[in-house]
N, CA and C atoms as a LAMMPS dump frame, in Angstrom:
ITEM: TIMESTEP
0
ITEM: NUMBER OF ATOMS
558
ITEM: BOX BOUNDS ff ff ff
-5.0000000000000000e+02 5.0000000000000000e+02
-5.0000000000000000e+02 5.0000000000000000e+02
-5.0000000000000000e+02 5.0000000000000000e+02
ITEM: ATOMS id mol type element x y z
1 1 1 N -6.533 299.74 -206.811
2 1 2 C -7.216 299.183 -205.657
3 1 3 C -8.166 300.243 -205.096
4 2 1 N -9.221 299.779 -205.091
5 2 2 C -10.473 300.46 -204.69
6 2 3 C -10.014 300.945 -203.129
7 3 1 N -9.981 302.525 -202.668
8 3 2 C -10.185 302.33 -201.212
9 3 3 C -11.513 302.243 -199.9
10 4 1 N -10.539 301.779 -199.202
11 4 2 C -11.729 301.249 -198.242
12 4 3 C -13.201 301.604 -197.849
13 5 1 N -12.733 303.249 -197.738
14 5 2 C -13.65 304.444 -197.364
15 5 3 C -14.486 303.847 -198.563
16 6 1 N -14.395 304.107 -199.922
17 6 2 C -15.356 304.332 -200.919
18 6 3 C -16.044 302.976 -200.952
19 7 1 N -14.944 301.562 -200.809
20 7 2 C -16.102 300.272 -201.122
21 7 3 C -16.951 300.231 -199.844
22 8 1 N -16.693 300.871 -198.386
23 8 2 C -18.147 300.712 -197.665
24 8 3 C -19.378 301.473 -198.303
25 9 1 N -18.971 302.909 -198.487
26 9 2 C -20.23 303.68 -199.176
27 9 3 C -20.52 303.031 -200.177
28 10 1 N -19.623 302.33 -201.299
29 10 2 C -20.259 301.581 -202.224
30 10 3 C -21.547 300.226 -201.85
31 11 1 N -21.319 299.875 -200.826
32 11 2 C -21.709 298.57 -200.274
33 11 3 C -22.962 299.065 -199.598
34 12 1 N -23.026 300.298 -198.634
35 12 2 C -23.979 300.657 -197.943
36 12 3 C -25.368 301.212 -198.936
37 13 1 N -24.444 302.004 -200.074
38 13 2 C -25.621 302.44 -201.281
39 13 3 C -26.242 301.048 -202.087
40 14 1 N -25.553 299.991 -202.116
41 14 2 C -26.361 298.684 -203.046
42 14 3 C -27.019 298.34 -201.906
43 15 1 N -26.943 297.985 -200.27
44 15 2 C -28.114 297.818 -199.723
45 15 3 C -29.138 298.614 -200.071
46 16 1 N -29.028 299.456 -199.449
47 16 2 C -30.36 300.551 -200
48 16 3 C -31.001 300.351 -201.456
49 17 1 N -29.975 300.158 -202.262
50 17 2 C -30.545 300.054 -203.765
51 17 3 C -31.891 298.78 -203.987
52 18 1 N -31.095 297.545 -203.353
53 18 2 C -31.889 296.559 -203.301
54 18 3 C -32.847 296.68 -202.636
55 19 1 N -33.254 297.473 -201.503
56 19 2 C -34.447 297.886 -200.986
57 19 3 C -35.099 298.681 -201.549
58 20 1 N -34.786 299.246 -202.202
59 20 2 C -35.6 300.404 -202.808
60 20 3 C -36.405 299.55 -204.17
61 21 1 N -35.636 299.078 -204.846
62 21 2 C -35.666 298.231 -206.165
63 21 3 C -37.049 297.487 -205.745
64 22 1 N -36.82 296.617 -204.69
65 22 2 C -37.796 295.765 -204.076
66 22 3 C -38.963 296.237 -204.328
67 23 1 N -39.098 297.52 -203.262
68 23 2 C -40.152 298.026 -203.735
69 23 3 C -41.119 298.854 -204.776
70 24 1 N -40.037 299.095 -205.85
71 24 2 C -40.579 299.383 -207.067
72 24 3 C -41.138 298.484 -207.762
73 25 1 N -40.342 297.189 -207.672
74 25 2 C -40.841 296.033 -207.995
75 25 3 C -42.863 295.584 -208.005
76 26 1 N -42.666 295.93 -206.42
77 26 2 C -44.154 295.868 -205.867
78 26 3 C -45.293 296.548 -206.286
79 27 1 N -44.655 297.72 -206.527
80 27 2 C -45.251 298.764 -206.524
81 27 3 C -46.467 298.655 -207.682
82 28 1 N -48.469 298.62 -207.714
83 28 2 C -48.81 298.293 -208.765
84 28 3 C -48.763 299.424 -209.427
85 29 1 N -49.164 298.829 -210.615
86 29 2 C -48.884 299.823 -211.984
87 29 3 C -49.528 301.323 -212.226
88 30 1 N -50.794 300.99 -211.318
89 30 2 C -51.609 302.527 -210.901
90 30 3 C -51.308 303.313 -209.748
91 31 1 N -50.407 303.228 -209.126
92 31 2 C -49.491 303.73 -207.702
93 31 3 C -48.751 304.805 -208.707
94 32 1 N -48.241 304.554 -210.083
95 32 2 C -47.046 305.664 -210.474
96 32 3 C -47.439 307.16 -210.195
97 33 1 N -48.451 307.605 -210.405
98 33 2 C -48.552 308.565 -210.584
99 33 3 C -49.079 309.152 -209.064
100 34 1 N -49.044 308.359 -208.271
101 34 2 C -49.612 308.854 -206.735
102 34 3 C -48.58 309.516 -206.302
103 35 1 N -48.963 310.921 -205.349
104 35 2 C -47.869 311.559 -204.491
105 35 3 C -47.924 311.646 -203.198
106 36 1 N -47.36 311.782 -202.116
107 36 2 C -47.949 312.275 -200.768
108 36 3 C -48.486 313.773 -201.147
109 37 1 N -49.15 314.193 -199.702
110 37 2 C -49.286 315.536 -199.409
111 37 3 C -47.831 316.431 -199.356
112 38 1 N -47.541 317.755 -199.714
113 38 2 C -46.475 318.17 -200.098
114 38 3 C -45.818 317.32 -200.52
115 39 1 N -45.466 316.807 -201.114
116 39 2 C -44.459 316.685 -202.074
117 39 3 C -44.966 316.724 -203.442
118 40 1 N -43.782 317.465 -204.077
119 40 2 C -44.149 317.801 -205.615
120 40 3 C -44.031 316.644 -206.801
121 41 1 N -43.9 315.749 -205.923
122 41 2 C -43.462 314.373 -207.529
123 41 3 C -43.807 313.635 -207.162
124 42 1 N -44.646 312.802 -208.248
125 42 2 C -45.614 311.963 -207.643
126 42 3 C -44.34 310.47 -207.917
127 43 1 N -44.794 309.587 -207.7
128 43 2 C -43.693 308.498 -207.744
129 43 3 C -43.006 307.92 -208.783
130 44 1 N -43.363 308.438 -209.929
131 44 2 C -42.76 308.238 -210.845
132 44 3 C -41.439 308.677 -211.554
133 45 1 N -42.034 310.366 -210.985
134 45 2 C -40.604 311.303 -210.667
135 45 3 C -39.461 311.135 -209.872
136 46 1 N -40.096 310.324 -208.941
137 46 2 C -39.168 309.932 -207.831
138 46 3 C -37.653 308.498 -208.771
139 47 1 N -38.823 307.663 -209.225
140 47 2 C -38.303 306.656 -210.232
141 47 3 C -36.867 307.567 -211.178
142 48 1 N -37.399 308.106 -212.311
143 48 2 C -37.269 309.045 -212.616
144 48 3 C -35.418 309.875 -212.53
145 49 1 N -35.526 310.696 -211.149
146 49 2 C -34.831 310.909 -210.81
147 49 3 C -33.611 309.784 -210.604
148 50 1 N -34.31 308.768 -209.454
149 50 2 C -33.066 307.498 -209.306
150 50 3 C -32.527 307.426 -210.796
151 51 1 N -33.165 306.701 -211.406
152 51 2 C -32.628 306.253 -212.87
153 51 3 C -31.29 307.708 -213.225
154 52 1 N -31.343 309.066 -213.023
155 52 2 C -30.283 309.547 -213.355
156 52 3 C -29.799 310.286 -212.559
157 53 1 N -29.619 310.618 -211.312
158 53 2 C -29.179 311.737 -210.64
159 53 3 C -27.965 311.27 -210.747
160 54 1 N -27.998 309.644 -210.126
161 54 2 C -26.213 309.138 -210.249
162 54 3 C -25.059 309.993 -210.956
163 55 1 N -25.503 310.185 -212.147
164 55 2 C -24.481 311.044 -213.653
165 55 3 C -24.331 312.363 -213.02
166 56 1 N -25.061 313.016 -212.386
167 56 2 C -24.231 314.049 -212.046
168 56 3 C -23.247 313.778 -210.799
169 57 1 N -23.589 313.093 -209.952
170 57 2 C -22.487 312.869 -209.233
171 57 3 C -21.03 311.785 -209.569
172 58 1 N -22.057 311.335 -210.488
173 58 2 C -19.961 310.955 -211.156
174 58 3 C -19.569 311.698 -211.872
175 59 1 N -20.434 312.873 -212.501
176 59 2 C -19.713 313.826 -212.995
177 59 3 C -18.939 314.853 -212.237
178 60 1 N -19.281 315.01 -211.077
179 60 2 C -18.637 315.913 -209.762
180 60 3 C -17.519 315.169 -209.649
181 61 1 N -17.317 313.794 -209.259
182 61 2 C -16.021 313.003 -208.6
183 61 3 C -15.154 313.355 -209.992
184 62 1 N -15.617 312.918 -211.108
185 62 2 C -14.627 312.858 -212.913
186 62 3 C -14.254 314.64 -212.326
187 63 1 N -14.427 315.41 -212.26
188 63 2 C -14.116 317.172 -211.92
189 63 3 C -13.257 316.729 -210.612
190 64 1 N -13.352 316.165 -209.685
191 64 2 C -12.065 316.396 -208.206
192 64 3 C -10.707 315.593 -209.313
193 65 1 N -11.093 314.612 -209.869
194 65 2 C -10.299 313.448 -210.536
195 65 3 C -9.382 314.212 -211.62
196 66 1 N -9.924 314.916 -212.064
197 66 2 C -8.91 315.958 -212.834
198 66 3 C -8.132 316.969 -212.462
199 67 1 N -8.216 317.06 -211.107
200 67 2 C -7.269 317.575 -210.3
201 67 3 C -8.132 318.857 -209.785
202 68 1 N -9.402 318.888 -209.813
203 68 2 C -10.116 320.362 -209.614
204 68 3 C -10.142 320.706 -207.288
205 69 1 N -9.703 321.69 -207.032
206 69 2 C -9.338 320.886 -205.568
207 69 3 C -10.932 321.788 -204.799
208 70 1 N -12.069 322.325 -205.927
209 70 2 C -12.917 323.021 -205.433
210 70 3 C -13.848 322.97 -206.416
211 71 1 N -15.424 322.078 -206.685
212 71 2 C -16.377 321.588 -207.944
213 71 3 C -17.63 322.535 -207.084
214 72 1 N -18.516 322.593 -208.032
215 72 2 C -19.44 322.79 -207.966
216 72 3 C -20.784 321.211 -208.151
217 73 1 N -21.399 320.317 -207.3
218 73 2 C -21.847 319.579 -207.679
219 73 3 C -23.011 319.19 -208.864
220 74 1 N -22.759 318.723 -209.426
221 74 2 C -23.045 318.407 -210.119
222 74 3 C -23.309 319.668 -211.643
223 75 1 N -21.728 320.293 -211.247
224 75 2 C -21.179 321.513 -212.539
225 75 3 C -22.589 322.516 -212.389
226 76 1 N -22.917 323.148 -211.349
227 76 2 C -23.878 323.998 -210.975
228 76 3 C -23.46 324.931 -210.144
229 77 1 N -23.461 326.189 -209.725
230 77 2 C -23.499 326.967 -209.195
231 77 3 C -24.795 327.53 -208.806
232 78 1 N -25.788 327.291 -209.233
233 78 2 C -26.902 328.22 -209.227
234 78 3 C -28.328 327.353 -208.648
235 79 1 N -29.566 327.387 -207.785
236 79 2 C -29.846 326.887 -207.476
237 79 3 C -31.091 325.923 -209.138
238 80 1 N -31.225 327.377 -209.811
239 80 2 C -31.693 326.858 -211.185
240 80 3 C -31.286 326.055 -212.022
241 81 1 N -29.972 326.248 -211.734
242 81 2 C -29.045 325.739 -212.841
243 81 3 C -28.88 324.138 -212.148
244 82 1 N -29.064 323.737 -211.595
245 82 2 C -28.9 322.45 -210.737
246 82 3 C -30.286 321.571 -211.28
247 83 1 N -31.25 322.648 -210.835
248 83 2 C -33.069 322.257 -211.112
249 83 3 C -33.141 321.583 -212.872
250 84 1 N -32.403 322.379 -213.202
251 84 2 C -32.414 322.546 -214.518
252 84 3 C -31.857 321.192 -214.884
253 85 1 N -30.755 321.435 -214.723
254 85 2 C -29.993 319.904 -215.045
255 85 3 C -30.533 318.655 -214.436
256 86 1 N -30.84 318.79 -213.407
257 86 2 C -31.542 317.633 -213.042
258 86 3 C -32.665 317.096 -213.802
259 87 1 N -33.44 318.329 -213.91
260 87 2 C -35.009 317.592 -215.293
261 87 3 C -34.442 317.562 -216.396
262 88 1 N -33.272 318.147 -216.833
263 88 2 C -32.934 317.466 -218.438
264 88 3 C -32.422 315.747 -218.274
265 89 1 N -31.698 315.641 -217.214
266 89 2 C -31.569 314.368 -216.846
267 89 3 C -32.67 312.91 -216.758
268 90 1 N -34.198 313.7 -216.139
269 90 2 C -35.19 313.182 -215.951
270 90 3 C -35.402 312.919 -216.821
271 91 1 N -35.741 314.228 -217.837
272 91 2 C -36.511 313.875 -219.285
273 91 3 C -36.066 312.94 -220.432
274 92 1 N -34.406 312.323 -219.987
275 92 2 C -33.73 311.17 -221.02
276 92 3 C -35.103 310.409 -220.759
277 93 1 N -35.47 309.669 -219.268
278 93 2 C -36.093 308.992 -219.561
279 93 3 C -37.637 308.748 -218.974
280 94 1 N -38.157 310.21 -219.083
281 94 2 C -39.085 310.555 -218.765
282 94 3 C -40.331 309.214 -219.683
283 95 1 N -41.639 309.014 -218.868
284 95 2 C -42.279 307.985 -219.672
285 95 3 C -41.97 306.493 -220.191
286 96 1 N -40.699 306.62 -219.714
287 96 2 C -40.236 304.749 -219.822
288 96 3 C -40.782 304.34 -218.356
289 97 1 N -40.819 303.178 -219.023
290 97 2 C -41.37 301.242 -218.889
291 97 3 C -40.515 301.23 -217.061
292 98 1 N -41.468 300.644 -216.683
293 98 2 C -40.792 299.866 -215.45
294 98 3 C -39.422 299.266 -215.43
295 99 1 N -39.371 298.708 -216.609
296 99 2 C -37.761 298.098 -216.678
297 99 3 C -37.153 298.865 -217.358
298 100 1 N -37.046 299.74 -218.203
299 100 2 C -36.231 301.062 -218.63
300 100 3 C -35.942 301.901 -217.434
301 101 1 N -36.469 301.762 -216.458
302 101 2 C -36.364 302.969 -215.485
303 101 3 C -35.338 301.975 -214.614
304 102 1 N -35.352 300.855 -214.377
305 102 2 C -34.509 299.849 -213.634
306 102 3 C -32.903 299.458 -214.193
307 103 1 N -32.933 299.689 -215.579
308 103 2 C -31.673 299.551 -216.212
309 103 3 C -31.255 300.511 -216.503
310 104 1 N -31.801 301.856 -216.366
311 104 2 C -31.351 303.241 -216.025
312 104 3 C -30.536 303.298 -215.158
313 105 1 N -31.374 302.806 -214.068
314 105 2 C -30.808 302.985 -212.572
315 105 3 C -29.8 302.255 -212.75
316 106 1 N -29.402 301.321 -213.098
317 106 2 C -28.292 300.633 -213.414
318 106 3 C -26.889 300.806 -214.094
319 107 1 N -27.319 301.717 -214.844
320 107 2 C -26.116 302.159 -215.777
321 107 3 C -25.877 303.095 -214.679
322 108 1 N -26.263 303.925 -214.719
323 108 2 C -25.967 305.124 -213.809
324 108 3 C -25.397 304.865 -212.58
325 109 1 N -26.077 303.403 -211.827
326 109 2 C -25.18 303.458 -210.755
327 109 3 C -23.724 302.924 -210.924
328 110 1 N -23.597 301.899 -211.934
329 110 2 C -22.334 301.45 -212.791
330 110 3 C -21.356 302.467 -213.147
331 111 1 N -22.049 303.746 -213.916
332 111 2 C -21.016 304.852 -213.983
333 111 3 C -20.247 305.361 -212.937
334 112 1 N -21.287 305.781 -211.712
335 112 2 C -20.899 306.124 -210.716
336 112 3 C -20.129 305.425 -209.875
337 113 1 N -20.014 304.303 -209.414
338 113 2 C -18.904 303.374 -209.024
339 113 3 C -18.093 303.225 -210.096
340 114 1 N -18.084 303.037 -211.069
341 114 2 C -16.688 303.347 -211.925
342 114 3 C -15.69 304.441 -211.996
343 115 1 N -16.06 305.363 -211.359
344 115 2 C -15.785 306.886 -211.303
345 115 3 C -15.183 306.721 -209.326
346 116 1 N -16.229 305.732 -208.602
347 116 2 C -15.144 306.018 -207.362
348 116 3 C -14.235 305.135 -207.317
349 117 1 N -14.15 304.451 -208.105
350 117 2 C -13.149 302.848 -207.819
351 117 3 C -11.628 303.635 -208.196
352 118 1 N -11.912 304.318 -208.882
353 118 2 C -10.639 305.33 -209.656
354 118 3 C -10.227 306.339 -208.061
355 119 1 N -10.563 306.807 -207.233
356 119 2 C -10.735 307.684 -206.251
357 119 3 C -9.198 307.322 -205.823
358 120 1 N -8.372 308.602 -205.174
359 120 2 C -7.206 308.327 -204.498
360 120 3 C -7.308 309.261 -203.009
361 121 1 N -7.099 308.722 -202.484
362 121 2 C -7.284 309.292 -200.694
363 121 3 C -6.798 311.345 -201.007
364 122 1 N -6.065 311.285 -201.836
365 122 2 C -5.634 313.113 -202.207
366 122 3 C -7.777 314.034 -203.094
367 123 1 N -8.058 312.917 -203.282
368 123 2 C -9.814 313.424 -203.905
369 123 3 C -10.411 313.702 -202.939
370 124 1 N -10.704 312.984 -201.799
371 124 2 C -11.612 312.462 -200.468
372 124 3 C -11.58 314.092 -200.084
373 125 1 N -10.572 315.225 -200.363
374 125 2 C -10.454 316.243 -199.676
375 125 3 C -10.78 317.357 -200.165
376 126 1 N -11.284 317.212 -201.551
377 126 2 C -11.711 318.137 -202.233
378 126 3 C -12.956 318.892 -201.585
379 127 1 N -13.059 320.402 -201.927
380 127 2 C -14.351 320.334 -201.725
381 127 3 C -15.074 320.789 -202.541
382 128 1 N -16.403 320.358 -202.293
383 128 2 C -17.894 320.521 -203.5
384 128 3 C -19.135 321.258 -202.752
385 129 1 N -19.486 322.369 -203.651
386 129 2 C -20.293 322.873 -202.817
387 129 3 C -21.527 322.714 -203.928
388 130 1 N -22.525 323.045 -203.484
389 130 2 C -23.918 322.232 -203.506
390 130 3 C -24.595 323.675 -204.063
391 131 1 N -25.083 324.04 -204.686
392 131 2 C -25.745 325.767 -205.183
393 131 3 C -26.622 325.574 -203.991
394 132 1 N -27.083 326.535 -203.639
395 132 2 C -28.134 326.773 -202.705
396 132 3 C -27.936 326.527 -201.468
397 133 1 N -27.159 326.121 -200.739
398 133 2 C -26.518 325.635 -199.385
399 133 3 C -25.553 326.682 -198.768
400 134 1 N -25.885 327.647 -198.498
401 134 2 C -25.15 328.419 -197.713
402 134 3 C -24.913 329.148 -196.769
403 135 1 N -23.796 330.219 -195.732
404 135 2 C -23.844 329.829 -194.537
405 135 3 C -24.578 331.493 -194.04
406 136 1 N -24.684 331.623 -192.713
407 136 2 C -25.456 332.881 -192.136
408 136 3 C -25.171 334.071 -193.144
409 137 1 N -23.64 334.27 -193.92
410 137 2 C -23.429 335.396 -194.563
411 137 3 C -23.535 335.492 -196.346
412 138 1 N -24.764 334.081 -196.656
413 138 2 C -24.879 333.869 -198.063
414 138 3 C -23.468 333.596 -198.495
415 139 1 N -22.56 332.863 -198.223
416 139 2 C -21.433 332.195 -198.885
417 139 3 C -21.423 330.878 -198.992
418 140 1 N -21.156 330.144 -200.304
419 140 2 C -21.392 328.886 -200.23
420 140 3 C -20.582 328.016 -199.337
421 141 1 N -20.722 327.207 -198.623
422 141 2 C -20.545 326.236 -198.083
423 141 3 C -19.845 324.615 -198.672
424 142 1 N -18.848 324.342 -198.012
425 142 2 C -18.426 323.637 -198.867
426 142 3 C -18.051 322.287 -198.029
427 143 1 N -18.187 321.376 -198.846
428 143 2 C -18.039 320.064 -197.839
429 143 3 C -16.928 319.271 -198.653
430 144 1 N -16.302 317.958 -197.768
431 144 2 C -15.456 317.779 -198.636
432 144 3 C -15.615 316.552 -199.419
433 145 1 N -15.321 316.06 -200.422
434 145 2 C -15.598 314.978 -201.019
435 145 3 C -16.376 313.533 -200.505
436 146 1 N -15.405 313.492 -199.239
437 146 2 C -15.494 312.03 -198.394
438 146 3 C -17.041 312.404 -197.81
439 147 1 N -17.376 313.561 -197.348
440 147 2 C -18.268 314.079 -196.598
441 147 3 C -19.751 314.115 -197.557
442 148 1 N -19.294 314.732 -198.672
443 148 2 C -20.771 314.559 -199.497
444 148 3 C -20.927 313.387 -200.381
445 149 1 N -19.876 312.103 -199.916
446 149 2 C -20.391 311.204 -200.424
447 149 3 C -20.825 310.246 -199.62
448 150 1 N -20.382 310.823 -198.153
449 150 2 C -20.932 309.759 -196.998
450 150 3 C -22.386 309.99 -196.936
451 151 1 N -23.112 311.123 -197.763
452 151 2 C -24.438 310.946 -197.596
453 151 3 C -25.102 310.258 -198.958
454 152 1 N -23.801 309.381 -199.858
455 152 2 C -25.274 309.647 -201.022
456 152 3 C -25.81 308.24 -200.563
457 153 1 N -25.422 307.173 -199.554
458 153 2 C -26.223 306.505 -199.783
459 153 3 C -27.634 306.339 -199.216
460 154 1 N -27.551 307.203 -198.343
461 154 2 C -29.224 308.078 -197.524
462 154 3 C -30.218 308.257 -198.62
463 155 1 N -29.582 308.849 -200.029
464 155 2 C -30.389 309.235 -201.169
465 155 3 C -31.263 308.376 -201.448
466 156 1 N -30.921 307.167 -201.194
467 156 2 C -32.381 306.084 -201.878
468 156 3 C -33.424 306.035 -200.891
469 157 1 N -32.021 306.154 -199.898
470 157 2 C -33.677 306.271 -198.348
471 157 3 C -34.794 307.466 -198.256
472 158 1 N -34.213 308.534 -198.547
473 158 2 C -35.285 309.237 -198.474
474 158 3 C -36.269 309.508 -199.673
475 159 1 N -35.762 308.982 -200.845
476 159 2 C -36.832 308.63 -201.86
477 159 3 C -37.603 307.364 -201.641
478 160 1 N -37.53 306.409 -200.754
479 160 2 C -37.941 305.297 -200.8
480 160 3 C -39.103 305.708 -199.784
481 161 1 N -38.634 306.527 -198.423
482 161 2 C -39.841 306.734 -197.429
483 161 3 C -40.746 307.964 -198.197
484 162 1 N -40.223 308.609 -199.261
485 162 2 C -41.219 309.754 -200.343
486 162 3 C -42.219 308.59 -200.844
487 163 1 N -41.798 307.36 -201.145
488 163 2 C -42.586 306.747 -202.189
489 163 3 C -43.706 306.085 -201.666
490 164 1 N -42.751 305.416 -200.116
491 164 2 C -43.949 304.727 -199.132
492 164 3 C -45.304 305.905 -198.577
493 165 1 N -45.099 306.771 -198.126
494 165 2 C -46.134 308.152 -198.412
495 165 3 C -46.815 308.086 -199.56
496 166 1 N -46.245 308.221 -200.585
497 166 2 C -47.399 308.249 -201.808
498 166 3 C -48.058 307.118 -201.564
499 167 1 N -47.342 305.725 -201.531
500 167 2 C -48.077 304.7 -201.733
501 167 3 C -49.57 304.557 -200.201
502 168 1 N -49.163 304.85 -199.415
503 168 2 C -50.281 305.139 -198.143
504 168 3 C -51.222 306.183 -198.621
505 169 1 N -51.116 307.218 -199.44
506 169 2 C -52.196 308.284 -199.737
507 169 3 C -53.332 307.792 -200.272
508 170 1 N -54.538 308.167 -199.883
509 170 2 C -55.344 306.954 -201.103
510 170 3 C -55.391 308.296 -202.089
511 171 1 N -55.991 307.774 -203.3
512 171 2 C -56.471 308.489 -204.547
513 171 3 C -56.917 309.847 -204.392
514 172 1 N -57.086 310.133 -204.86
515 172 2 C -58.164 312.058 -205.115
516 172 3 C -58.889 311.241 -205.66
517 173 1 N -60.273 311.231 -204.889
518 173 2 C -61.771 310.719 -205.847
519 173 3 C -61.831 311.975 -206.347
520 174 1 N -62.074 313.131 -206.162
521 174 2 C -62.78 313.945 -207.205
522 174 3 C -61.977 313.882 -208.589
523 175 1 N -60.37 314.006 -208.371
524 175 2 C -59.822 313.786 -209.91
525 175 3 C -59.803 312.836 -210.348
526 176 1 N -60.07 311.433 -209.879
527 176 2 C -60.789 310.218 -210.635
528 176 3 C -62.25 310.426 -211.169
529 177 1 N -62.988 311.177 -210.343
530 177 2 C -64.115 311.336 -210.848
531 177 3 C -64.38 312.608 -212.001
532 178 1 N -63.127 313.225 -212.499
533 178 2 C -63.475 314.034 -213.321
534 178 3 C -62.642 313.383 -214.44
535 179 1 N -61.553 312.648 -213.963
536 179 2 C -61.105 311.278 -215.482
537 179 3 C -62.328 310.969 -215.625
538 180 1 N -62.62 310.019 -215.08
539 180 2 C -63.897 309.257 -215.361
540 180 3 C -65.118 310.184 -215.983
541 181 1 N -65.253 310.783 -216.064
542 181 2 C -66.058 312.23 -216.482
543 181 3 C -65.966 312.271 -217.853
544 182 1 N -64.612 312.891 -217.955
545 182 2 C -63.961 312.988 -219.059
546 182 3 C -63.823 312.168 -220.159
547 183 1 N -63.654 310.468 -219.528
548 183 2 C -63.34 309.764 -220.439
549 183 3 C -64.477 309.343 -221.219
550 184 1 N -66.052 309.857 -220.464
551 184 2 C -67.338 309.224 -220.777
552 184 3 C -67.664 309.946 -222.03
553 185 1 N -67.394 311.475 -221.888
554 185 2 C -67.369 312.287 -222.419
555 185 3 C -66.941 312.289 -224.374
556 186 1 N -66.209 311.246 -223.994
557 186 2 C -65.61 311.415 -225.316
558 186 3 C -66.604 311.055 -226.285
């Protein structure tokens, strides 16, 4: 029996999902590659990411689940080593299709609720610390299970208001105008 704690976060992350989805949906086909100002990924990356970050965090819960009573998220210690794993993650499906990137997101979120449905109130207390998060005396910081999963369902939100930014930016005419340049060129 699934507990309670986990099927609200489960429930609160598929709202968000379906909002987010929505608007990928919308999103036209020449928007992918748009970014806001600062930010480093243009929206595709953003895509991208959704489709796999999920796997490392059911790989963190599968680590409390084996009895570990102190993980590193997503099996990282290091702030590289996190970076790292995350774009090998990206690059499964770096360059897929609108709907490859949607049934990504799908499996992944499937894994990941398969991984909390298993959860026993003795996990909720584990703690996971995050590489790069740490306190006035450079020591990592550690939160506890229930705690860093009460935020993942924020995760779609703040990729979703990253994406609405890109999508408000208009174009770079000059780097359209040096495609266009380019392509005359040939």
């Amino acid at each position: 029996v699934m507990l309670p704690e986990v099927r609200v976060l489960i429930e609160r992350a598929a709202a968000r999902r379906l909002a987010l989805e929505g608007l990928l949906d919308a999103l036209p086909d020449d928007y992918w590659g748009r970014s806001a100002p600062g930010d480093g990924w243009p929206i595709r990356s953003h895509a991208e990411h959704l489709a796999t970050i999920e796997g490392l965090v059911a790989e963190t819960v599968r680590t409390v689940q084996e009895g570990k009573r102190q993980v590193w998220a997503g099996g990282a210690s290091t702030t590289a080593d996190l970076a790292e794993r995350r774009a090998a993650h990206m690059a499964s499906v770096a360059g897929a299709s609108r709907e490859a990137l949607r049934a990504a997101m799908a499996r992944s979120r499937a894994g990941l609720v398969a991984a909390l449905a298993s959860l026993e109130p003795v996990h909720l207390d584990a703690a996971v610390l995050v590489a790069g998060v740490v306190d006035a005396w450079g020591k990592p910081v550690g939160f506890s299970l229930r705690g860093y999963l009460g935020a993942w369902p924020e995760h779609d939100v703040d990729h979703d208001a990253a994406i609405r930014r890109a999508m408000e930016t208009p174009p770079d005419l000059s780097a359209a105008a040096l495609v266009r340049r380019a392509q005359r060129g040939r």
